[in-house]
Backbone as a printed PyTorch tensor [residue, N CA C, xyz], in Angstrom:
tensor([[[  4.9290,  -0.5450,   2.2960],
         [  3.7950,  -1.0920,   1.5650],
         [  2.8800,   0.0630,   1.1950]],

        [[  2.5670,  -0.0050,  -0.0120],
         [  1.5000,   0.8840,  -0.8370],
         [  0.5990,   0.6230,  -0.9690]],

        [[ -0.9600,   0.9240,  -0.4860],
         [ -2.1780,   0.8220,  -1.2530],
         [ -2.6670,   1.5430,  -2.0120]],

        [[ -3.0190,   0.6840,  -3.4560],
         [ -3.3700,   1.6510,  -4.5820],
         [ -4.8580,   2.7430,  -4.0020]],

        [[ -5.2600,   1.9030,  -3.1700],
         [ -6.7420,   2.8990,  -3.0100],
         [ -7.2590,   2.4550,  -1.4250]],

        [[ -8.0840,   2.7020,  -0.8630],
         [ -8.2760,   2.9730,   0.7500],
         [ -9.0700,   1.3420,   0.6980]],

        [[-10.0590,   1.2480,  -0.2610],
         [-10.7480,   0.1850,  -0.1620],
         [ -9.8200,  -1.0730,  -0.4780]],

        [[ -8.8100,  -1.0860,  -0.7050],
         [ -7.7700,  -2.0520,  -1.1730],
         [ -6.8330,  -2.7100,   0.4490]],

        [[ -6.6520,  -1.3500,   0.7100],
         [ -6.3550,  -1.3630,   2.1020],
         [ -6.7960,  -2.4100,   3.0400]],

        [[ -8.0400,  -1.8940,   3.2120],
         [ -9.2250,  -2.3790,   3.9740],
         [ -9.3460,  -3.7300,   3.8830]],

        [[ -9.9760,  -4.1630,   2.5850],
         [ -9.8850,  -5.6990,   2.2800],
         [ -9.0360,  -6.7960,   2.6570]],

        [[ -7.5340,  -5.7340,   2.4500],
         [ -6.0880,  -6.7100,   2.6150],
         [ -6.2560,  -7.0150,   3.8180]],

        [[ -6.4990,  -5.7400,   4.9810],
         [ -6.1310,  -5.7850,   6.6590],
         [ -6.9360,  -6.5540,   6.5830]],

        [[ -7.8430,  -6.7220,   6.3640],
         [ -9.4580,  -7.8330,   7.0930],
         [ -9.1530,  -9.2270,   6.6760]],

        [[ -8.2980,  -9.2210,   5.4170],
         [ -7.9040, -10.6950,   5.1930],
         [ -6.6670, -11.1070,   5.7810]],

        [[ -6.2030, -10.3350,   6.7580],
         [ -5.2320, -10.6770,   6.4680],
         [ -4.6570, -12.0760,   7.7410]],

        [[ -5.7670, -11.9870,   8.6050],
         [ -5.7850, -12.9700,   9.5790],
         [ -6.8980, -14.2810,   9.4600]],

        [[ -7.1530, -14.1940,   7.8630],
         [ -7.2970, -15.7990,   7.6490],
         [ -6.6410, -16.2170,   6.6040]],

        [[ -5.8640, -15.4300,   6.0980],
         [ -4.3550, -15.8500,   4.9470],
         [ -4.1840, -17.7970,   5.1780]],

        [[ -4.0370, -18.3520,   6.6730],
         [ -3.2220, -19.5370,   6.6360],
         [ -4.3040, -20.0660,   7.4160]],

        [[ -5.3350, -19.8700,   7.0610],
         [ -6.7780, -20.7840,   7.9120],
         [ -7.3460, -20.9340,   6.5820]],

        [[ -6.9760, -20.6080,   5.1680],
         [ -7.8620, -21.1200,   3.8540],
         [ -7.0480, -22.4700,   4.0380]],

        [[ -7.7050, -22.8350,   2.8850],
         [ -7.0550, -24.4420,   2.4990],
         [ -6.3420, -24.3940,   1.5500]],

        [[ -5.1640, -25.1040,   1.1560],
         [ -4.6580, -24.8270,   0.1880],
         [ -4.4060, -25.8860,  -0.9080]],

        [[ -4.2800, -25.6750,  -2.0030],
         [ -3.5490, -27.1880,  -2.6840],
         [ -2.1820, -27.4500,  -2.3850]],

        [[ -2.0710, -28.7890,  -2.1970],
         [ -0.6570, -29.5610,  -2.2830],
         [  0.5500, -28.7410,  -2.7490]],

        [[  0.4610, -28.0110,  -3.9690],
         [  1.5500, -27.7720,  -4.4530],
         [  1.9720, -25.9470,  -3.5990]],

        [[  1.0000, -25.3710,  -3.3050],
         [  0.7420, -24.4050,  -2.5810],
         [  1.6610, -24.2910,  -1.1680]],

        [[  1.3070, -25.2390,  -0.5000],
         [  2.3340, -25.5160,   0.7050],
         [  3.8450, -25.3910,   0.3160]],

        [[  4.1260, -26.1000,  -0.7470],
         [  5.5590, -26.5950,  -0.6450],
         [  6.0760, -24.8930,  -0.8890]],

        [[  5.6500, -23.8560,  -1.4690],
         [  6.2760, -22.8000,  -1.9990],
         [  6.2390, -21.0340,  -0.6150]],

        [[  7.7100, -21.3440,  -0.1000],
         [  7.9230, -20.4090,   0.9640],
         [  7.7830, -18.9670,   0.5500]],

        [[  6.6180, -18.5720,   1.9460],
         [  5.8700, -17.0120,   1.3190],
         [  7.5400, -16.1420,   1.5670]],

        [[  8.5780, -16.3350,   2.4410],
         [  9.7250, -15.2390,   2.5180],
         [ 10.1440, -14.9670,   0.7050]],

        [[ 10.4950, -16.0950,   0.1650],
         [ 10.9080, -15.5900,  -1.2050],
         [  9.9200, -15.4880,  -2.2690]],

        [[  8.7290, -15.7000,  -2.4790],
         [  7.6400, -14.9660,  -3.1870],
         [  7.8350, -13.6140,  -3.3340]],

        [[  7.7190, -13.1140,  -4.3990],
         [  7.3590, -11.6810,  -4.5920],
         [  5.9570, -11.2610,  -4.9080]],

        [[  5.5910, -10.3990,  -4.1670],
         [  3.8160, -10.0430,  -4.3700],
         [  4.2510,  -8.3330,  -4.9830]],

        [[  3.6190,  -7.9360,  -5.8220],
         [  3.1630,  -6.7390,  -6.4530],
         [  4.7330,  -6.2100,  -6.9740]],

        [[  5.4950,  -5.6160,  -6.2170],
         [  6.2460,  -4.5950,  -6.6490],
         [  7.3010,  -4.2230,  -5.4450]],

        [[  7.9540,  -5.8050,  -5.5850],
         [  8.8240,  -6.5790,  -5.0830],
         [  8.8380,  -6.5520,  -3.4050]],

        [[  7.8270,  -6.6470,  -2.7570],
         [  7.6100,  -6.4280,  -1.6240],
         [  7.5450,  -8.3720,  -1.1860]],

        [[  8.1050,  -8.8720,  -0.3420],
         [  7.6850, -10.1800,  -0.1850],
         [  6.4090, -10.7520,   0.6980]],

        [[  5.9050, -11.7470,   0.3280],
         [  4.7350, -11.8850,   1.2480],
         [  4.7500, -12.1690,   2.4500]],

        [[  5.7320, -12.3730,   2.9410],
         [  5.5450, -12.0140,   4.8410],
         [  5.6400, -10.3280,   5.4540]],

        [[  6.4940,  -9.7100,   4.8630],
         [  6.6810,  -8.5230,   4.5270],
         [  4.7940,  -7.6400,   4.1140]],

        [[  4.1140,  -8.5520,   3.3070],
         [  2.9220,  -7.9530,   2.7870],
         [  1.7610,  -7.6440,   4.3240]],

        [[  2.4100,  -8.8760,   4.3470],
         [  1.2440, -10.1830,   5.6290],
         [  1.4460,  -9.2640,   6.8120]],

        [[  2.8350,  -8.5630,   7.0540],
         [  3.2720,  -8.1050,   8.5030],
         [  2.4500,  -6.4180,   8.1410]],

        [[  2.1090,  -5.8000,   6.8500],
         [  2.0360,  -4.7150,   6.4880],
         [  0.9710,  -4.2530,   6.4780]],

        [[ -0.0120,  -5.3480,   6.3170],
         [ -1.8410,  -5.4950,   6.3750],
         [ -1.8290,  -5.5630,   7.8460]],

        [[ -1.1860,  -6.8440,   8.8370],
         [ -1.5970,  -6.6310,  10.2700],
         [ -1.7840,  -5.4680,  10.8180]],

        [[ -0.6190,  -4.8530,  10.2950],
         [ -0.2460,  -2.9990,  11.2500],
         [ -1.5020,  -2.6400,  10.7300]],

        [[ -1.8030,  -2.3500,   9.6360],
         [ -3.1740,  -1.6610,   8.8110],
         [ -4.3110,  -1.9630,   9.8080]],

        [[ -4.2270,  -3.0900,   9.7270],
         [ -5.8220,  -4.0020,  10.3650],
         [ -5.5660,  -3.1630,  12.2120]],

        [[ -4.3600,  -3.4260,  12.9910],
         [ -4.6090,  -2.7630,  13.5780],
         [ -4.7110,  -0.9340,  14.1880]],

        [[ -4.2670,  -0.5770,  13.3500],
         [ -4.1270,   0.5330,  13.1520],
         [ -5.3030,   1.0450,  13.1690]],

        [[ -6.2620,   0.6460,  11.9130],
         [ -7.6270,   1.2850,  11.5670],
         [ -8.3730,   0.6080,  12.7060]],

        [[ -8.1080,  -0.5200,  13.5820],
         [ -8.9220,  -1.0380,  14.8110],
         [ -8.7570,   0.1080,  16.0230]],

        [[ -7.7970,   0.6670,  16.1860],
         [ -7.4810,   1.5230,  17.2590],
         [ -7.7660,   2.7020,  17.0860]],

        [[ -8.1320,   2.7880,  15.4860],
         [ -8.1360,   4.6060,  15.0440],
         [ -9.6170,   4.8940,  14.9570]],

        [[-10.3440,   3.8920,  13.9250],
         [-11.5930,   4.1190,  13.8860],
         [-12.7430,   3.4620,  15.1760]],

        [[-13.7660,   4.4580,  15.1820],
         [-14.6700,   4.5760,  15.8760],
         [-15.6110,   3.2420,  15.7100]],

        [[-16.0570,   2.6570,  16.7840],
         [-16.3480,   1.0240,  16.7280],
         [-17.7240,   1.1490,  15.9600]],

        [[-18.3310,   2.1730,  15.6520],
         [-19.3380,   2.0990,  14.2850],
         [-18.5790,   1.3720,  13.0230]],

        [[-17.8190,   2.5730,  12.7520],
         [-17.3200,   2.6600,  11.8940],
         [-16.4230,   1.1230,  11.3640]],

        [[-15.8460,   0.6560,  12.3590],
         [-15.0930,  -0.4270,  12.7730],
         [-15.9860,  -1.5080,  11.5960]],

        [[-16.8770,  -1.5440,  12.6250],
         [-17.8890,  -2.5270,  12.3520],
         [-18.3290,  -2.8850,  11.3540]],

        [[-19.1930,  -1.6880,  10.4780],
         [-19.5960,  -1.7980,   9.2130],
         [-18.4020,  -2.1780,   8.6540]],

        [[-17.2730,  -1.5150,   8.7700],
         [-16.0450,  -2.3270,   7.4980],
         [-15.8330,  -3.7160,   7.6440]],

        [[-15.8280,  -4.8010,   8.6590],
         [-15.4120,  -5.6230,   9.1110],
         [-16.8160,  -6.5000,   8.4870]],

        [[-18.5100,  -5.8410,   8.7210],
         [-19.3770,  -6.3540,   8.4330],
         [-19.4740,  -6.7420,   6.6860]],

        [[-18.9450,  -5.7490,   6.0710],
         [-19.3790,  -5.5960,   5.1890],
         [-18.0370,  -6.5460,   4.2900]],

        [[-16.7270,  -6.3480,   4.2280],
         [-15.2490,  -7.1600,   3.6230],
         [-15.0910,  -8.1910,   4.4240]],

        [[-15.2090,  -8.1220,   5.7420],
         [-14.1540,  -9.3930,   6.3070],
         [-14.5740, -10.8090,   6.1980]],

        [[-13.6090, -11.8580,   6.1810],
         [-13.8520, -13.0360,   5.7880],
         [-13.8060, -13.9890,   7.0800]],

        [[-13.9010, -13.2120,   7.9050],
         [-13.8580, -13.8720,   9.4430],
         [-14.8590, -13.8550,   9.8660]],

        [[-15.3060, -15.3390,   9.9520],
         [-16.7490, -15.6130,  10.4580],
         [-17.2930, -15.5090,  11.5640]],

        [[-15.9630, -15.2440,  12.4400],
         [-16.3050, -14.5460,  14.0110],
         [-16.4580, -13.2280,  14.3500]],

        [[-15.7850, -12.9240,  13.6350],
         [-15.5570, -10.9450,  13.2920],
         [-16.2650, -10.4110,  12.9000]],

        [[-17.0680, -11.1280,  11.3690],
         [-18.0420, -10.4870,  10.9490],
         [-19.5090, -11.0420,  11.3170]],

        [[-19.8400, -11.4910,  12.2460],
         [-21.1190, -12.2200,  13.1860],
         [-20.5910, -11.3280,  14.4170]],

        [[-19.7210, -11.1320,  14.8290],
         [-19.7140,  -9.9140,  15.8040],
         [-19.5320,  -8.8380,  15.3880]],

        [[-19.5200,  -8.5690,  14.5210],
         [-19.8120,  -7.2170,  13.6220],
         [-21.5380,  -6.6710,  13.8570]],

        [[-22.0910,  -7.9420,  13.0150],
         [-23.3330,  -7.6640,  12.7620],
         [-24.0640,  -7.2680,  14.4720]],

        [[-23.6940,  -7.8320,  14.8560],
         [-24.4830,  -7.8230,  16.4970],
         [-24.2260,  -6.3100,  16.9670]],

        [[-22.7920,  -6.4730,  16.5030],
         [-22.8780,  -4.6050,  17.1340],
         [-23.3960,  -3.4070,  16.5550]],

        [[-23.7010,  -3.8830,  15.1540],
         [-24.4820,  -3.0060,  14.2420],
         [-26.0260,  -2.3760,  14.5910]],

        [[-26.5800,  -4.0360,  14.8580],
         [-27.8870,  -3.7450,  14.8040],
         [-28.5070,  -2.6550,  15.6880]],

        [[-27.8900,  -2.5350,  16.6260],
         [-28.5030,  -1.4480,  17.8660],
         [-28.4870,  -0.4670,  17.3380]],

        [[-27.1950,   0.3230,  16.5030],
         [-27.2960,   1.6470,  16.0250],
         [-27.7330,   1.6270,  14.7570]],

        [[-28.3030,   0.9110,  14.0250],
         [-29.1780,   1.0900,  12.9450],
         [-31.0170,   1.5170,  13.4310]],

        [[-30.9130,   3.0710,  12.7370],
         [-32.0020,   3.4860,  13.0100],
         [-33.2190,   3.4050,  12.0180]],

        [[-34.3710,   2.7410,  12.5400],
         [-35.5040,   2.3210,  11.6120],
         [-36.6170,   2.1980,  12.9610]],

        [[-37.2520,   2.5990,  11.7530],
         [-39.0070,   2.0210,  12.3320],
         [-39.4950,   1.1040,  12.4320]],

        [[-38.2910,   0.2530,  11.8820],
         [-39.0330,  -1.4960,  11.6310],
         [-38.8380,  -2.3200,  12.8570]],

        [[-39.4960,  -2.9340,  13.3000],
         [-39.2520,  -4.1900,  14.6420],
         [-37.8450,  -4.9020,  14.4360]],

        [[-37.2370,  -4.9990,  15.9740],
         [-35.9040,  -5.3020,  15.9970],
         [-35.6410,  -6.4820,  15.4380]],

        [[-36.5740,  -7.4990,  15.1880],
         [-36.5860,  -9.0180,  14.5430],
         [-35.6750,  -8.6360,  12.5140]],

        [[-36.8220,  -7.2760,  12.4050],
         [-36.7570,  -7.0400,  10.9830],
         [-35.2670,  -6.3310,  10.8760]],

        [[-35.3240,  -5.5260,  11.6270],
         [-33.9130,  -5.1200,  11.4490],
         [-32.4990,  -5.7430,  11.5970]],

        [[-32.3800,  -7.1560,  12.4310],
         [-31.4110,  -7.8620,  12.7030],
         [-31.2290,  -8.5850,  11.2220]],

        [[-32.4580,  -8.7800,  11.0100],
         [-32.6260,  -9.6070,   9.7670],
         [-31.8050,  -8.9550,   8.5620]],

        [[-32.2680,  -7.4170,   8.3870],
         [-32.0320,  -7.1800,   7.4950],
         [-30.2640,  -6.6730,   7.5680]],

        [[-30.1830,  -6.2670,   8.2970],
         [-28.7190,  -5.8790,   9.1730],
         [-27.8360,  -7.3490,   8.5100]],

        [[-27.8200,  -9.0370,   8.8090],
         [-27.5710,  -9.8280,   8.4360],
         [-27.5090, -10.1120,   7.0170]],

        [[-28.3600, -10.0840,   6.2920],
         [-28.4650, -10.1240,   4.6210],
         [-27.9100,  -8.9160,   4.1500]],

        [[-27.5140,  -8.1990,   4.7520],
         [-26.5670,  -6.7220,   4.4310],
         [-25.5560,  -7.2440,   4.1060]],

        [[-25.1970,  -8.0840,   5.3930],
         [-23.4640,  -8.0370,   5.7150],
         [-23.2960,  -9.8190,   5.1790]],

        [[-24.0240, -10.4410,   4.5830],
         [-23.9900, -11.7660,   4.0060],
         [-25.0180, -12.1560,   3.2750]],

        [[-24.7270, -11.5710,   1.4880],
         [-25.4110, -11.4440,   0.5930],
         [-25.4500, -12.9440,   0.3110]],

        [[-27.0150, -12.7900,   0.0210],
         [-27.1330, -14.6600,  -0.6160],
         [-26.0450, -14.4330,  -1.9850]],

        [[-25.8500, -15.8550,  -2.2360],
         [-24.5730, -16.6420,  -3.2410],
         [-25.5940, -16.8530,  -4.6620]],

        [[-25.2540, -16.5650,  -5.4990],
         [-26.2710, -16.5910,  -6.6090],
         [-25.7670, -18.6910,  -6.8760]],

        [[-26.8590, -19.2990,  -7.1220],
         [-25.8660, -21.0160,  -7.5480],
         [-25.4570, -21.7700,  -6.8810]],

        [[-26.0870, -21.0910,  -5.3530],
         [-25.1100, -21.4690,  -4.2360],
         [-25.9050, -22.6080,  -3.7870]],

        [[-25.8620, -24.0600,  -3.7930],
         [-26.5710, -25.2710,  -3.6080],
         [-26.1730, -25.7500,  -1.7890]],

        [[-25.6240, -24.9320,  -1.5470],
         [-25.1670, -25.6930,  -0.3120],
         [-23.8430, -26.6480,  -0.1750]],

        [[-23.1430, -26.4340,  -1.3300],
         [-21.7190, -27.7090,  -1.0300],
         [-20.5170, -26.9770,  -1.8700]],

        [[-20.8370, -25.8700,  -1.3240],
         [-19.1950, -25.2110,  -1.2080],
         [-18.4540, -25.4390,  -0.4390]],

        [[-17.1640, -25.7010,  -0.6770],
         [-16.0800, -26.4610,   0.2440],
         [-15.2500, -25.3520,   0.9940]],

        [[-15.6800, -24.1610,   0.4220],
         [-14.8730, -22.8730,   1.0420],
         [-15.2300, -22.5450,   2.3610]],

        [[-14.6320, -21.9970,   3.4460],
         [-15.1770, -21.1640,   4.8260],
         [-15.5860, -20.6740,   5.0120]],

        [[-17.0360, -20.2830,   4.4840],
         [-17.3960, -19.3550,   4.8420],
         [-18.8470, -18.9510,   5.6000]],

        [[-19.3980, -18.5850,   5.9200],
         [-21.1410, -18.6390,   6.4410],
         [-21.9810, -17.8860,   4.6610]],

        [[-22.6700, -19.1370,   4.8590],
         [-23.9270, -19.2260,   3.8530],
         [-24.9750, -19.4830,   4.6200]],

        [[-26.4220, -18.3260,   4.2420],
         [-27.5480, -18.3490,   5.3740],
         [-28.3060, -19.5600,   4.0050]],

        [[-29.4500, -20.1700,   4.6840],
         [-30.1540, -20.7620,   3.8200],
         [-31.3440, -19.6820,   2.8660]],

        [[-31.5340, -20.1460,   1.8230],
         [-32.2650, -19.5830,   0.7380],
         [-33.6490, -18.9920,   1.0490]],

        [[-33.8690, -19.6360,   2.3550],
         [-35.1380, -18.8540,   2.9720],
         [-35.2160, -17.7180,   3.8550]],

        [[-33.9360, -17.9310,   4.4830],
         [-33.3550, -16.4990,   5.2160],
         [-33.7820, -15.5120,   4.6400]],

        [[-33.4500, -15.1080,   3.1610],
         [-33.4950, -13.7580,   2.2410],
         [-34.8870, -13.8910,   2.1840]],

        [[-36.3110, -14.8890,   2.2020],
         [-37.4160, -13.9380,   2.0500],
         [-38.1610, -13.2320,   3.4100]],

        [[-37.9480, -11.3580,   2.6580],
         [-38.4560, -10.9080,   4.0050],
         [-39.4970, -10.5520,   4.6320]],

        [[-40.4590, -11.6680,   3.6430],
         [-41.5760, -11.6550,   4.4520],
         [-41.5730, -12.3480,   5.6290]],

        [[-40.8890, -12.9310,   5.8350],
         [-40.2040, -13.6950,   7.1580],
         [-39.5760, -13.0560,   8.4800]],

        [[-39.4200, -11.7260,   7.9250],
         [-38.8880, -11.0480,   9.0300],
         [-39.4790, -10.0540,   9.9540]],

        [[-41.0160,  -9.8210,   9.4210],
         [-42.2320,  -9.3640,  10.3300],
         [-42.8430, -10.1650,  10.6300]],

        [[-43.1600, -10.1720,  11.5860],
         [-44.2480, -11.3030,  12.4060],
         [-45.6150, -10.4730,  12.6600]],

        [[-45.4450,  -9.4870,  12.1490],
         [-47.0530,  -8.4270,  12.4800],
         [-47.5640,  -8.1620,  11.2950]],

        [[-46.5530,  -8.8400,   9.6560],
         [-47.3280,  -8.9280,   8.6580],
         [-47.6880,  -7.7230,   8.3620]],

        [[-46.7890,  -6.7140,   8.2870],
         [-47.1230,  -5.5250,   7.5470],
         [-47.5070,  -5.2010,   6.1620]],

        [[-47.6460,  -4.2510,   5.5870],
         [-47.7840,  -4.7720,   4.1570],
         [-46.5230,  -4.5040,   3.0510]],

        [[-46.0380,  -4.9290,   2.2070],
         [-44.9120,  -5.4130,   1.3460],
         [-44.0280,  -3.9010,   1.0940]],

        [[-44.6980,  -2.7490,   0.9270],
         [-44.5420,  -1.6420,   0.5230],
         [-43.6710,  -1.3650,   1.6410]],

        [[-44.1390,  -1.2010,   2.9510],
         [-43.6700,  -0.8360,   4.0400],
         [-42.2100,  -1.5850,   4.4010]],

        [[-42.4000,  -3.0910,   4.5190],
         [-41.0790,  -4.0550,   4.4390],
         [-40.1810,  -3.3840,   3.7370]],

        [[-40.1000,  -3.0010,   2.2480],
         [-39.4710,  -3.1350,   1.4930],
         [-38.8710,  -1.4940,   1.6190]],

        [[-39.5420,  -0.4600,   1.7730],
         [-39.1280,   0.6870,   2.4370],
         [-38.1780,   0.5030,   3.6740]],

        [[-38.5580,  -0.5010,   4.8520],
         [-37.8040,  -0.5170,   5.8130],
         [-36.6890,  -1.2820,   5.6880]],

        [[-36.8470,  -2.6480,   4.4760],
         [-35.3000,  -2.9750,   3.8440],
         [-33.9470,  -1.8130,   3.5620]],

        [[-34.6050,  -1.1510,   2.8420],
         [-34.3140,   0.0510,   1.7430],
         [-33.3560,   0.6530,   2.6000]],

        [[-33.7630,   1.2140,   3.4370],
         [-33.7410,   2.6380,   4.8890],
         [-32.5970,   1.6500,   5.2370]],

        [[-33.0040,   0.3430,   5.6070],
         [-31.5000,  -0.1870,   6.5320],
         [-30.6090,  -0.2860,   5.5280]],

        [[-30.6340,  -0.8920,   4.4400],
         [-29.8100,  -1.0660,   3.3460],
         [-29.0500,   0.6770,   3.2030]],

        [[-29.3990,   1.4210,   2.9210],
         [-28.7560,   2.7260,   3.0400],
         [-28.2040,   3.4300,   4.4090]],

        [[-28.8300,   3.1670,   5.5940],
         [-27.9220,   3.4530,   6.7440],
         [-26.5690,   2.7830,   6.6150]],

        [[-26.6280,   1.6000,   6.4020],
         [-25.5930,   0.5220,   6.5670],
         [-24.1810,   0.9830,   5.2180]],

        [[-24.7040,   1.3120,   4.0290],
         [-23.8390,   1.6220,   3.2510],
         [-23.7000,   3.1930,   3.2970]],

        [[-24.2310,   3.9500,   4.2650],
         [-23.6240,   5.3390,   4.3360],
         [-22.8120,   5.5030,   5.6650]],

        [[-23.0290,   4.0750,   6.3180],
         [-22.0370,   4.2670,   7.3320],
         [-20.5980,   3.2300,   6.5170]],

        [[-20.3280,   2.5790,   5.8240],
         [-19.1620,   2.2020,   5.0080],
         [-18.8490,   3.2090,   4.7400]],

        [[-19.7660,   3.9300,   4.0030],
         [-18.6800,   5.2160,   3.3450],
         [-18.4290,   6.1470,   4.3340]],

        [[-19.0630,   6.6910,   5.1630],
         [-18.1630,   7.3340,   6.5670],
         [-16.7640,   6.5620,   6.6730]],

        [[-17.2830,   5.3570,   6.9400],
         [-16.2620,   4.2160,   7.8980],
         [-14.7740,   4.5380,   6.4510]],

        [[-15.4000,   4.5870,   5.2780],
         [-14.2680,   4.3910,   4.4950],
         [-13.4360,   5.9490,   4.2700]],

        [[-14.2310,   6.9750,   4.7350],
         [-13.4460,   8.6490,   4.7430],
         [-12.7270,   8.5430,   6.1010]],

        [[-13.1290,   7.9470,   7.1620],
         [-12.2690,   7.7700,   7.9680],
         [-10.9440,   7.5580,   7.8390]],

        [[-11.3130,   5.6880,   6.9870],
         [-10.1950,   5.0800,   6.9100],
         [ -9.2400,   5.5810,   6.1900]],

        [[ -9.5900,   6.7270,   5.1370],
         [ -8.8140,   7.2480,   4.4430],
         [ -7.8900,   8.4060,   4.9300]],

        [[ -8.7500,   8.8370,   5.7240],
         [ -7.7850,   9.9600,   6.6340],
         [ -6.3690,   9.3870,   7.6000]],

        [[ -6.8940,   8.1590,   8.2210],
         [ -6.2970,   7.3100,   8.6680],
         [ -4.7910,   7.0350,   7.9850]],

        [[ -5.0880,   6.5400,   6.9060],
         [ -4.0950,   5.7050,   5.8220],
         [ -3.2730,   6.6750,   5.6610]],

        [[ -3.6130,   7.9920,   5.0370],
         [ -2.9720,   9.1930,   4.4520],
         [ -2.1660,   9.8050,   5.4890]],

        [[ -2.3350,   9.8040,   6.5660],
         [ -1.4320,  10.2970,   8.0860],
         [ -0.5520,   9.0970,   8.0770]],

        [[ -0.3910,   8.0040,   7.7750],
         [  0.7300,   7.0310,   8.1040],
         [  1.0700,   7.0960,   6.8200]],

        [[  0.6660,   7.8270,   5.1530],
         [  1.4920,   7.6120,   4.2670],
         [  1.8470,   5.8430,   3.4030]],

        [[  0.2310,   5.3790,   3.6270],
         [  0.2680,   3.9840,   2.8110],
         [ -0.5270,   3.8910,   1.9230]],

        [[ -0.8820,   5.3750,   1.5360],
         [ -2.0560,   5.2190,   0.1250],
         [ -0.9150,   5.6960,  -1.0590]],

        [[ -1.1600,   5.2550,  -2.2850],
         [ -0.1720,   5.9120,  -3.0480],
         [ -0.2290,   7.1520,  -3.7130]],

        [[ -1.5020,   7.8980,  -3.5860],
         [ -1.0800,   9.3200,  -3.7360],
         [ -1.2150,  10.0050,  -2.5620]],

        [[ -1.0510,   9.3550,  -1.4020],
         [ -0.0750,  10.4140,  -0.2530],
         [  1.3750,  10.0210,  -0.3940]],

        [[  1.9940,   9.2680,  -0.2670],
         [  3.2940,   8.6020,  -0.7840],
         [  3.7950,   9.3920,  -1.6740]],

        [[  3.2410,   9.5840,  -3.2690],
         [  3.6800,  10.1560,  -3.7520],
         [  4.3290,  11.9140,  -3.8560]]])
């Protein structure tokens, strides 16, 4: 199995253990993943067995920062990525009160749904529409400038540790030879 790019990787492994916990339509079931062909004739159990190794691979290789933010930030596992966030928040460094930072740590890793009314039938965690205002997330009522600086600061720790987490993963990938220009 080939990944065109590291972040492709990533996505697949993290999905790849709620593949048969979505829901599916009727006609969906009846069609066996052994003879499916996915991409470039690889079959989808074959795909499914190729992401697990990945998923664990980069679990054993990368550093549980690092871990984390990827899992916080792609995965579709609502247990994984709620224990993601928990392990985040401690090593996110800010000046802001730990209330503000959990907060913001959370709306990081589970962006409000633009339309999102509440009656999506999909699996997934949706915070309510009041969650995201963060004036809600100081209780000492700082002033807006400051909040929004200490949003900012976490919002950029959090996505400069993805991109660590993702040079990792790339070093990772390229030593087992599943990116396609190490392959090649």
């Amino acid at each position: 199995m080939i990944y065109p790019s590291v972040q492709s990787a990533v996505v697949s492994a993290l999905a790849a253990e709620c593949i048969d916990n979505t829901s599916k339509q009727a006609w969906q079931k009846l069609i066996d993943l052994d003879t499916v062909r996915v991409g470039s004739g690889v079959s989808g159990s074959d795909r499914m067995q190729a992401d697990c190794w990945v998923f664990a691979r980069l679990h054993s290789q990368l550093i549980p920062r690092h871990w984390n933010a990827l899992v916080a930030k792609f995965s579709t596992h609502k247990g994984r990525k709620v224990q993601a966030i928990s392990a985040l928040v401690p090593v996110v460094a800010s000046h802001a009160p730990r209330l503000f930072v959990t907060s913001a740590v959370t709306a990081w890793a589970i962006p409000q749904l633009k339309g999102l009314d509440g009656k999506r039938s999909a699996d997934m965690i949706v915070l309510p529409p009041e969650f995201y205002d963060f004036n809600r997330w100081d209780p000492d009522a700082n002033p807006e400038r400051t909040r929004r600086r200490w949003r900012q600061g976490v919002g950029q720790v959090l996505e400069d540790m993805v991109t660590d987490a993702l040079a990792a993963a790339e070093q990772v990938l390229e030593q087992e030879g599943v990116l396609a220009r190490s392959a090649a």
